[in-house]
Backbone as CSV, one residue per row, in Angstrom:
resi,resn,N_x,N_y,N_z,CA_x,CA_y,CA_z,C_x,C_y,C_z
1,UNK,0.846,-1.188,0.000,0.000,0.000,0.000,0.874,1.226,0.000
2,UNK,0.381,2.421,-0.314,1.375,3.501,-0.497,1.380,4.222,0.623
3,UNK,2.508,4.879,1.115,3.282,5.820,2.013,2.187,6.630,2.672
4,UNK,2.385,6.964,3.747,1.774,8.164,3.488,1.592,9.615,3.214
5,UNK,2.880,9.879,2.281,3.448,11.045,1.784,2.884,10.387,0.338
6,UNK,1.868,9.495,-0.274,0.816,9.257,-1.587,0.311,10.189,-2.207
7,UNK,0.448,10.774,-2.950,-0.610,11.463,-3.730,-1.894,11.109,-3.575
8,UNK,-2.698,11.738,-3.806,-4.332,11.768,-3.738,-4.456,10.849,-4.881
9,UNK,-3.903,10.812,-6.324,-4.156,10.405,-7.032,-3.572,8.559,-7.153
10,UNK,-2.554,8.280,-6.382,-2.062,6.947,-6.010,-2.767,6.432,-4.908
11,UNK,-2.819,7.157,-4.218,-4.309,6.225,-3.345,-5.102,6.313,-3.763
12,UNK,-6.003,7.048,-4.603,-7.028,6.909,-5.233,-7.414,5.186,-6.059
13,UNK,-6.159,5.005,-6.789,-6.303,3.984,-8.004,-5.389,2.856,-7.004
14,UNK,-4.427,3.238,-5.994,-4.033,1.610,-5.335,-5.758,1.396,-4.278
15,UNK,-5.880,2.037,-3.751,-7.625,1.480,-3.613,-8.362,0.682,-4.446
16,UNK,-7.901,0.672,-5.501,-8.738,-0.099,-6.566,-7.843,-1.983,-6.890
17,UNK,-6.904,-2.050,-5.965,-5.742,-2.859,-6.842,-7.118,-4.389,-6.676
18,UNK,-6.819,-4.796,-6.820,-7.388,-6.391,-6.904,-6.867,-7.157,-5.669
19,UNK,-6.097,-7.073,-4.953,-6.087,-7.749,-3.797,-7.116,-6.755,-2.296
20,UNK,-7.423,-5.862,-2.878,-7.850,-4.810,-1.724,-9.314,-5.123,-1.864
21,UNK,-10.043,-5.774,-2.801,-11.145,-5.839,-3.013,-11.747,-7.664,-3.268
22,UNK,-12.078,-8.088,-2.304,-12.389,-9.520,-2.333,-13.298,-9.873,-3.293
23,UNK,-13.968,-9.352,-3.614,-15.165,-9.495,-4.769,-15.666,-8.218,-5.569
24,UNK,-16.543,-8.549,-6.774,-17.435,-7.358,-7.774,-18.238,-7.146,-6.626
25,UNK,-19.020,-7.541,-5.412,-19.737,-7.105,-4.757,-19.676,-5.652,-4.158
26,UNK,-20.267,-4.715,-4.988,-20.150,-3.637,-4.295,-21.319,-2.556,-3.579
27,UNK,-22.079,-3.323,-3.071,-23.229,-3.209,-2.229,-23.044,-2.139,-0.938
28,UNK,-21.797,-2.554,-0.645,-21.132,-1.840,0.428,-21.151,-0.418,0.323
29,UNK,-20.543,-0.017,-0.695,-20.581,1.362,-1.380,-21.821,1.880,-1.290
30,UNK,-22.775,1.788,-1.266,-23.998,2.898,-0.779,-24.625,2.735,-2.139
31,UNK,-24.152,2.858,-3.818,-24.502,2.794,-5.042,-23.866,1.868,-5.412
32,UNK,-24.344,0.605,-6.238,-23.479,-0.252,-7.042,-22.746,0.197,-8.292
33,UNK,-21.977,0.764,-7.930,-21.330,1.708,-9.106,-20.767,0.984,-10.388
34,UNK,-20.129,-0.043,-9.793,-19.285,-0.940,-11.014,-21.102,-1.782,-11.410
35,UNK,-21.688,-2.173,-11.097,-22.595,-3.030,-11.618,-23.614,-2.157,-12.440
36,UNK,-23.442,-0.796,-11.893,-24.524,0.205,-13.117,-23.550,0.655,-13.944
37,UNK,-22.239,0.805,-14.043,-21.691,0.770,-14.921,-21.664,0.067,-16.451
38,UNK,-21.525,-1.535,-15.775,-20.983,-2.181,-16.762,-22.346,-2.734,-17.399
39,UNK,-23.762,-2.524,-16.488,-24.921,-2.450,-17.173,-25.295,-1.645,-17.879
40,UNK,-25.339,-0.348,-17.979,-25.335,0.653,-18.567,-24.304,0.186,-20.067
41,UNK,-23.394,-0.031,-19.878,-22.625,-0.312,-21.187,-23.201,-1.621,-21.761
42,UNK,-23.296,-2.209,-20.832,-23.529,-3.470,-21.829,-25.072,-3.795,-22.831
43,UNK,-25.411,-2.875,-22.089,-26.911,-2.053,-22.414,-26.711,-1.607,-24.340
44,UNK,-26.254,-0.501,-23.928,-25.792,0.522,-24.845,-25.284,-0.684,-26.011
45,UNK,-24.383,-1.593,-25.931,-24.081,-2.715,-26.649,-25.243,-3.354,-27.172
46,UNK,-25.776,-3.762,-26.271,-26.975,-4.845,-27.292,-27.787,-3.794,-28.005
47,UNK,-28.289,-2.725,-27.641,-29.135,-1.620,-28.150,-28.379,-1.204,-29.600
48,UNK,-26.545,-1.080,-29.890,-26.695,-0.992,-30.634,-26.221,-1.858,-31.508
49,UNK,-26.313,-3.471,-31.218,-26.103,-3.969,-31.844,-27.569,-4.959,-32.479
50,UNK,-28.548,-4.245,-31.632,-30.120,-4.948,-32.456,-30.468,-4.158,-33.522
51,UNK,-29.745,-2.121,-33.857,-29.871,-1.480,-34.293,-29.447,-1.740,-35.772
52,UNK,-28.270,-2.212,-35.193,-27.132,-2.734,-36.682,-27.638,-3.979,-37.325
53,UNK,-28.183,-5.034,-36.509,-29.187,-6.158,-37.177,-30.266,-5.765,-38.229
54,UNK,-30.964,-4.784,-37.636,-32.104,-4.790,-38.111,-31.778,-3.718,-39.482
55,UNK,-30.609,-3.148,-39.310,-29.452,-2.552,-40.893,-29.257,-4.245,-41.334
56,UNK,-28.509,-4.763,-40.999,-28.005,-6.435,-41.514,-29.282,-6.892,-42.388
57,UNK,-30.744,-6.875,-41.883,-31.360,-7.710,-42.773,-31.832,-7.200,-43.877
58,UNK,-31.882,-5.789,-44.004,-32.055,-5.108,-45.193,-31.057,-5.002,-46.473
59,UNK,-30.062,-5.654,-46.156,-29.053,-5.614,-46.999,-28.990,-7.289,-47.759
60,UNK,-30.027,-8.080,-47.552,-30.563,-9.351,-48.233,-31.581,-8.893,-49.066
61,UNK,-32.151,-7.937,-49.298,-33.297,-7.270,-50.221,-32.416,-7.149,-51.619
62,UNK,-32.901,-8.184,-52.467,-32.472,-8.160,-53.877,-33.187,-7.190,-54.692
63,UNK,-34.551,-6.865,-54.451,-34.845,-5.722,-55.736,-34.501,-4.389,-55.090
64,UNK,-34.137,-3.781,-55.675,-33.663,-1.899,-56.107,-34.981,-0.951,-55.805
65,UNK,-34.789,-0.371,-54.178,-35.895,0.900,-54.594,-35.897,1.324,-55.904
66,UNK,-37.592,1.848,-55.818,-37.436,2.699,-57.498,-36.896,3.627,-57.811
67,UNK,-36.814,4.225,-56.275,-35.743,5.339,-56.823,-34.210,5.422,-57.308
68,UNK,-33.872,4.201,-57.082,-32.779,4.072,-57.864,-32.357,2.973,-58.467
69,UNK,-33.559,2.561,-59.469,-33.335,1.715,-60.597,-33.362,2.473,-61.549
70,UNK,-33.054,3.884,-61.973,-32.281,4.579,-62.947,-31.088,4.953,-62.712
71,UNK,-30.435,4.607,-61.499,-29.000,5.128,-60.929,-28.013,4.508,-60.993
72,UNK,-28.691,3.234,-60.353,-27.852,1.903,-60.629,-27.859,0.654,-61.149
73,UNK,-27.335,-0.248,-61.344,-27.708,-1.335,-62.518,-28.044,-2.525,-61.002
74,UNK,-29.073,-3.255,-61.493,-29.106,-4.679,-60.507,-27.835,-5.292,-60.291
75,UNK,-27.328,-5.571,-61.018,-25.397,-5.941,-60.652,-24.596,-5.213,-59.238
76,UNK,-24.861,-3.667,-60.184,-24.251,-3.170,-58.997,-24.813,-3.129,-57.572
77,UNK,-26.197,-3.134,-57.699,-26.915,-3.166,-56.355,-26.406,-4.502,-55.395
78,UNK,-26.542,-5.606,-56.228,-26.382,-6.669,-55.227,-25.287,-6.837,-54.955
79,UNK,-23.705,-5.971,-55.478,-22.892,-6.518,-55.419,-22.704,-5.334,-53.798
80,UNK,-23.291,-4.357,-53.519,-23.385,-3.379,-52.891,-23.978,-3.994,-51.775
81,UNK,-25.311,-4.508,-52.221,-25.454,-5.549,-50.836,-24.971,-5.956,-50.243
82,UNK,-24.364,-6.715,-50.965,-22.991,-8.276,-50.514,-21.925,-7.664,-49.470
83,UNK,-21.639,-6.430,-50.248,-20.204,-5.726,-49.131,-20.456,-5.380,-48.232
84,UNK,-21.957,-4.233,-48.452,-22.329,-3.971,-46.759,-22.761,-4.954,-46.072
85,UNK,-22.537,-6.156,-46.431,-23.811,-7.339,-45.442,-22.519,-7.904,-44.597
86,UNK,-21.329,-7.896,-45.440,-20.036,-8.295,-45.464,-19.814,-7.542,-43.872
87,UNK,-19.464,-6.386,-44.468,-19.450,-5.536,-43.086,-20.062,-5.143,-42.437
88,UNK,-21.453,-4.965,-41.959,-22.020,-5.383,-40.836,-21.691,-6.691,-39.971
89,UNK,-21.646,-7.789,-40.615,-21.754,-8.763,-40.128,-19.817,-8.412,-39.390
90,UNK,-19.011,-8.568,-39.542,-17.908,-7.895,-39.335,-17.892,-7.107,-38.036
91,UNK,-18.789,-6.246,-38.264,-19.024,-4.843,-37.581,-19.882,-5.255,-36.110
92,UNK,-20.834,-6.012,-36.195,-21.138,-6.597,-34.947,-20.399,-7.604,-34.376
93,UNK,-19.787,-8.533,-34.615,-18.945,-9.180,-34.355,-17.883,-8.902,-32.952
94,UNK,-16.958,-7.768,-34.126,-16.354,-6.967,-33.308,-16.526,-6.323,-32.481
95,UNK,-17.983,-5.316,-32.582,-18.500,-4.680,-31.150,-18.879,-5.563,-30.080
96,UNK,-19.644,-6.763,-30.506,-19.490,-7.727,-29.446,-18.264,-8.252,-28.739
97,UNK,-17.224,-8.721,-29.365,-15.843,-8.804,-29.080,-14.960,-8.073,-28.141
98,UNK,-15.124,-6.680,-28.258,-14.601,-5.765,-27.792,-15.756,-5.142,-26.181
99,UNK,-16.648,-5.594,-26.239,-17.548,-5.138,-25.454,-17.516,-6.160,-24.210
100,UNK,-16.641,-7.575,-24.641,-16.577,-8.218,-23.599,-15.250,-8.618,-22.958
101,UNK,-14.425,-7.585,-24.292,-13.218,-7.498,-23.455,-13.408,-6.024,-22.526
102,UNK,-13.799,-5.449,-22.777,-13.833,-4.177,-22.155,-14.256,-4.750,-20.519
103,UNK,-15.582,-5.334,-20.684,-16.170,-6.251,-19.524,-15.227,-6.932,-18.691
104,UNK,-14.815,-8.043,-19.112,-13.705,-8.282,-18.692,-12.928,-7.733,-17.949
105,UNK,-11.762,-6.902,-18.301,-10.787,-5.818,-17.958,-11.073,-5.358,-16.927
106,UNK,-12.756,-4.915,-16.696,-13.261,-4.350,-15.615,-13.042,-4.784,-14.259
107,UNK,-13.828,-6.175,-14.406,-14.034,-7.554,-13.686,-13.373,-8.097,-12.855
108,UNK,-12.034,-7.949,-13.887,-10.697,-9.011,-13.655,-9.499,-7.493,-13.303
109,UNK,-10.168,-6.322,-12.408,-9.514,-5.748,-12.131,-8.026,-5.127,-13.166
110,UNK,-7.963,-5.128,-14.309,-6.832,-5.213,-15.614,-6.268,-3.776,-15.011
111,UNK,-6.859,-2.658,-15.078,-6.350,-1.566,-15.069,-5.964,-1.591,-13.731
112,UNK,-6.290,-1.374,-12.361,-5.677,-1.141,-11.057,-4.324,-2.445,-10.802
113,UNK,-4.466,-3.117,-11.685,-3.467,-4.349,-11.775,-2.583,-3.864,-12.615
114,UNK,-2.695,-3.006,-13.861,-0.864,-2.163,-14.556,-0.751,-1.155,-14.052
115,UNK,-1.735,-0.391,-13.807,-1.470,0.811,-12.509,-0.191,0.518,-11.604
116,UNK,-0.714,-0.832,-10.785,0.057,-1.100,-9.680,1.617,-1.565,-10.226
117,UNK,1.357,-2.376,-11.387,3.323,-2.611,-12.163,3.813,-1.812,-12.641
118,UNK,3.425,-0.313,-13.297,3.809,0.400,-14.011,5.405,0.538,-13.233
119,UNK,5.745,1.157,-12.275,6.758,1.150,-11.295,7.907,0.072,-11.960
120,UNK,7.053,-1.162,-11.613,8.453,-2.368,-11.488,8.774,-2.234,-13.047
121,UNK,7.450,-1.922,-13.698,7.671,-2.632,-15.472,9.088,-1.466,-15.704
122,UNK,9.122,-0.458,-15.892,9.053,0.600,-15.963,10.599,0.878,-15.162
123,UNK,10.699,1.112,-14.169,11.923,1.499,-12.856,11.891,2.877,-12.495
124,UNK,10.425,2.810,-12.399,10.066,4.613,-11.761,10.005,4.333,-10.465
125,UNK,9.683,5.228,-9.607,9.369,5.602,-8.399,7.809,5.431,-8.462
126,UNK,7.102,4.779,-7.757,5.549,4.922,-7.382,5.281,6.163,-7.143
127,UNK,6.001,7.356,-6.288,5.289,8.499,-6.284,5.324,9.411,-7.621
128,UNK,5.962,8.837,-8.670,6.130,9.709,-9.794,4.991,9.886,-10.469
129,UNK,4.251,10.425,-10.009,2.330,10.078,-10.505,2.324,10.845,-12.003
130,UNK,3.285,12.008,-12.247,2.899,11.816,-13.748,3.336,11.209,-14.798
131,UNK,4.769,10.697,-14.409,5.535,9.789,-15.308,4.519,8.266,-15.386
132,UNK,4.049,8.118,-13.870,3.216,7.094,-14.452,2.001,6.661,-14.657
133,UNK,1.662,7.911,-14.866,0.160,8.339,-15.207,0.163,8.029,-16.720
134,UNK,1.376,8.697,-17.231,1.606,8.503,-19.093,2.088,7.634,-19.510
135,UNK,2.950,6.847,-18.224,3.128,5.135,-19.166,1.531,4.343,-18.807
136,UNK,1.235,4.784,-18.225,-0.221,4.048,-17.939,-1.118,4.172,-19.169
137,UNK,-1.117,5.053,-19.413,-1.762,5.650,-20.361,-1.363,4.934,-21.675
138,UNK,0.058,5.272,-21.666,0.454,4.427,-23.119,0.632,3.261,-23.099
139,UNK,0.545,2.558,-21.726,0.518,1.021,-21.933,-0.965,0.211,-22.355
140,UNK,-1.595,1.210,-21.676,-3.128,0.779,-22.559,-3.199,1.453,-23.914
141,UNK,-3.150,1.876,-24.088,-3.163,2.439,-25.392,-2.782,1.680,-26.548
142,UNK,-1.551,1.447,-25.768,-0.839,-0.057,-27.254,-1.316,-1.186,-26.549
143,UNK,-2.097,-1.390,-25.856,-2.592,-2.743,-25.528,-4.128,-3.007,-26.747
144,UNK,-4.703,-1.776,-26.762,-5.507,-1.697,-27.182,-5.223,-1.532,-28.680
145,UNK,-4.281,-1.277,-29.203,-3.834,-1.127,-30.349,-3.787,-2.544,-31.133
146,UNK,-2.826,-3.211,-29.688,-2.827,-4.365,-30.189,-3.888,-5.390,-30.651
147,UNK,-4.813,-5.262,-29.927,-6.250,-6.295,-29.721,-6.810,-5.903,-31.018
148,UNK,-6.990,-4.396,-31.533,-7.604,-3.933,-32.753,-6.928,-4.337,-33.642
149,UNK,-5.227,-4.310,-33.714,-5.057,-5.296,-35.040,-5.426,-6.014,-35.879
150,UNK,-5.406,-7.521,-35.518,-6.600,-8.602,-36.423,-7.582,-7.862,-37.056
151,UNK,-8.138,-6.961,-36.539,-9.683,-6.589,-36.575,-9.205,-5.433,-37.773
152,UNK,-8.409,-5.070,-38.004,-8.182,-3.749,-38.867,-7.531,-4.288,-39.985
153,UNK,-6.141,-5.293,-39.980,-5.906,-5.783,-41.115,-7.373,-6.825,-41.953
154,UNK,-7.988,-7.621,-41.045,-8.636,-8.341,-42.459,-9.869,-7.488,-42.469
155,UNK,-9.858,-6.366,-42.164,-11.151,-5.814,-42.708,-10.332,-4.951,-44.008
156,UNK,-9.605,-4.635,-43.679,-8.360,-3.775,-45.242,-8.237,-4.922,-45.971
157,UNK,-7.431,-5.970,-45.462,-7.050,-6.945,-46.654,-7.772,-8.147,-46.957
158,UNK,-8.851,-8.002,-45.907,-9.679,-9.446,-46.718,-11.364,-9.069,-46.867
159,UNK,-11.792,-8.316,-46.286,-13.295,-7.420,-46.781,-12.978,-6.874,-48.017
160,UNK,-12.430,-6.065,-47.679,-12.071,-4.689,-48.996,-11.893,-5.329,-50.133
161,UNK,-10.709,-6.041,-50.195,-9.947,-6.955,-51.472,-11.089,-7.850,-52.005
162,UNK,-11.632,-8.805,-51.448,-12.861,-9.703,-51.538,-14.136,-9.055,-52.035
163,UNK,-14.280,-7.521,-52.303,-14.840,-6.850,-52.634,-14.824,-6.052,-53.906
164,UNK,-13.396,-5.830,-53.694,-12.435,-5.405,-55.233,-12.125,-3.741,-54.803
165,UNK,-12.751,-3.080,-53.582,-12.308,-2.053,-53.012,-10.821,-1.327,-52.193
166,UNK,-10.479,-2.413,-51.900,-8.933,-2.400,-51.544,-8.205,-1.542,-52.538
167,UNK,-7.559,-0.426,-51.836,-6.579,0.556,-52.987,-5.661,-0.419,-53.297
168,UNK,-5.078,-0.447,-54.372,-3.599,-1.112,-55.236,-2.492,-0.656,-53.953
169,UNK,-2.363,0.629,-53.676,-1.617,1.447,-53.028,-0.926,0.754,-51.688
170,UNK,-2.412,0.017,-51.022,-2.260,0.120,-49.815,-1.630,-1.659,-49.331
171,UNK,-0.444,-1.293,-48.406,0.176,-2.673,-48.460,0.386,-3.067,-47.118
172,UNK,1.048,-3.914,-46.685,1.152,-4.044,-45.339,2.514,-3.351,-44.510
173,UNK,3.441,-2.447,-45.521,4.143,-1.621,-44.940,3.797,-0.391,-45.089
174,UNK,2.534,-0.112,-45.825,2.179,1.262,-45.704,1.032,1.180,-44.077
175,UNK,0.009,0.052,-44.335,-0.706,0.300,-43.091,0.048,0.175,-41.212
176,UNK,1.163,-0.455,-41.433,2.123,-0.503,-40.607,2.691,1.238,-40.158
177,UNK,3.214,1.427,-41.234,3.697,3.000,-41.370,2.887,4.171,-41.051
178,UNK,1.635,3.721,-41.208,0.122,4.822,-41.164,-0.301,4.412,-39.773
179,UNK,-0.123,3.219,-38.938,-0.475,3.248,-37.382,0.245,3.835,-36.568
180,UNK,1.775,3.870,-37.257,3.091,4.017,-36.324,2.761,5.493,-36.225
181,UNK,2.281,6.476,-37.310,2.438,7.745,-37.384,0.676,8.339,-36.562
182,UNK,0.266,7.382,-36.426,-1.250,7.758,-35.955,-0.737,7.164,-33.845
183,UNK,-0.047,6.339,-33.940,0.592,6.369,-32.537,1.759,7.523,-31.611
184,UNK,2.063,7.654,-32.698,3.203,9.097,-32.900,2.150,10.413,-32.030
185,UNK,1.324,10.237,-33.440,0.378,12.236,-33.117,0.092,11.609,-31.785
186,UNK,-0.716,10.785,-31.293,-1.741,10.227,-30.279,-0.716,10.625,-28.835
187,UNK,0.703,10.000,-29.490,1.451,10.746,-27.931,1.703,12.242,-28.255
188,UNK,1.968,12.914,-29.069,1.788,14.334,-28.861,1.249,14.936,-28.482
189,UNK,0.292,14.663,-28.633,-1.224,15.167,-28.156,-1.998,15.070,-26.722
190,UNK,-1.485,13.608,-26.775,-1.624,13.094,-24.858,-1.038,13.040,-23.856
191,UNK,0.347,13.412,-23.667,1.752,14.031,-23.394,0.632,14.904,-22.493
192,UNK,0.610,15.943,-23.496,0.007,17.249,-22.352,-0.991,17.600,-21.892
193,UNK,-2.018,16.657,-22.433,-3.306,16.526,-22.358,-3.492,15.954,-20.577
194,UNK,-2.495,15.024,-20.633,-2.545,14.122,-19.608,-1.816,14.991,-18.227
195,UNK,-0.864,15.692,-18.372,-0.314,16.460,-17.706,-0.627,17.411,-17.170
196,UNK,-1.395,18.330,-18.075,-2.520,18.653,-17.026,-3.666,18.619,-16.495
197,UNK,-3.947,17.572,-16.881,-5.345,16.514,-16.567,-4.778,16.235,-15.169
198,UNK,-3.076,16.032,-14.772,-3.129,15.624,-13.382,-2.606,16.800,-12.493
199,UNK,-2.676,17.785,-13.115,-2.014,19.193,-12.467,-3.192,19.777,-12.030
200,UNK,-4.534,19.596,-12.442,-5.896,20.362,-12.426,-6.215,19.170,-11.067
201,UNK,-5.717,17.712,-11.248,-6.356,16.796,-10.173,-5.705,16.795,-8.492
202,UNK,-4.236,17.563,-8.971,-3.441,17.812,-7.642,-3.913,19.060,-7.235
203,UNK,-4.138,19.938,-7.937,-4.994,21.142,-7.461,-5.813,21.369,-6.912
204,UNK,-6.970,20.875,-7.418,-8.472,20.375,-7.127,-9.182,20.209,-5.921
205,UNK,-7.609,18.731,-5.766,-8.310,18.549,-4.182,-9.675,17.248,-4.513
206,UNK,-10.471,17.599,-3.524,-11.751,16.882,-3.945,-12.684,17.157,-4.666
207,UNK,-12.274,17.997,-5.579,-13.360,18.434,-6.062,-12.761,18.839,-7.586
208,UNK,-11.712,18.392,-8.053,-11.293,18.123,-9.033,-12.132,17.823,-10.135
209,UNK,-12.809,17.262,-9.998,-13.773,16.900,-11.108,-14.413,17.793,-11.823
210,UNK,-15.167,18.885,-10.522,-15.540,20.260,-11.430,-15.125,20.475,-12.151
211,UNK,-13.663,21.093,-11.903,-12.311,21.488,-12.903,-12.492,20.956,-13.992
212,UNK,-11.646,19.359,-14.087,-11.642,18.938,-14.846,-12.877,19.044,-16.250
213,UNK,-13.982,19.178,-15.384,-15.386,19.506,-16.558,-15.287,20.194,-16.826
């Protein structure tokens, strides 16, 4: 457990570690916070994934509104079908996928558990709360990068292509080259974003949150 020379913001999140908390039961707390949470999301998930179904079955409709059977040829329509049916089906998949890793993560305590290694991974000091506020940050970040992988190459190289939409252009050292530089801006940007996201939270006090809004 931390010192008690802790930041507000390291006791805040070692409160959370996974050995400090015997169970999801959080009844105790006065509001079940984690359980309206992850209902609330998981909510929001099926809601919009009955939304995207009920897109999915319209894209099996072989004849052409009339309004655009002068626009487009039956060929092209069904072949238009086929791709979006392609990707929907794709597209829920993945939101399901991701909705139960997110779940997960929650559950299984993931974040107050690299919170707590950032230090050892790393060879910071635990009180260095902003140095490891931003490897925290960037260790999820490329964690999450990582998991989206799979999910980003075969929708480029095996939707698209299977479709005949795939640019000529685009290869697997350009989409390599185009994440590296989209990971690049993402720390520029979150560098200072994050910095004083924890300068407004040491300030604050308890009531930080205002601020922060």
């Amino acid at each position: 457990a931390p010192g008690p020379q802790a930041s507000r913001l390291t006791r805040l999140l070692a409160s959370s570690r996974p050995y400090t908390i015997p169970s999801t039961n959080d009844g105790d707390m006065g509001f079940p916070y984690l359980t309206a949470s992850l209902g609330f999301s998981v909510s929001v998930c099926i809601f919009e994934t009955y939304l995207d179904w009920r897109q999915y079955l319209l894209y099996f409709v072989s004849e052409r509104p009339k309004e655009l059977e002068i626009l487009i040829s039956k060929q092209k329509f069904l072949r238009s079908q086929d791709y979006n049916s392609d990707k929907m089906r794709f597209k829920m998949f993945s939101t399901l996928f991701f909705e139960m890793e997110s779940t997960l993560s929650i559950l299984l305590y993931v974040y107050p558990y690299v919170w707590d290694k950032i230090p050892l991974w790393f060879g910071i000091s635990p009180d260095s709360e902003l140095t490891r506020s931003i490897l925290f940050q960037g260790a999820l970040m490329l964690a999450s990068k990582v998991s989206h992988l799979p999910f980003g190459l075969y929708s480029t190289f095996v939707i698209e292509d299977r479709h005949g939409f795939k640019s000529d252009e685009m290869t697997l050292g350009l989409y390599f080259s185009d994440l590296a530089k989209e990971l690049a801006l993402t720390a520029v940007i979150g560098v200072p974003l994050i910095s004083i996201l924890i300068t407004i939270i040491k300030w604050g006090g308890e009531w930080f949150y205002l601020y922060v809004w």
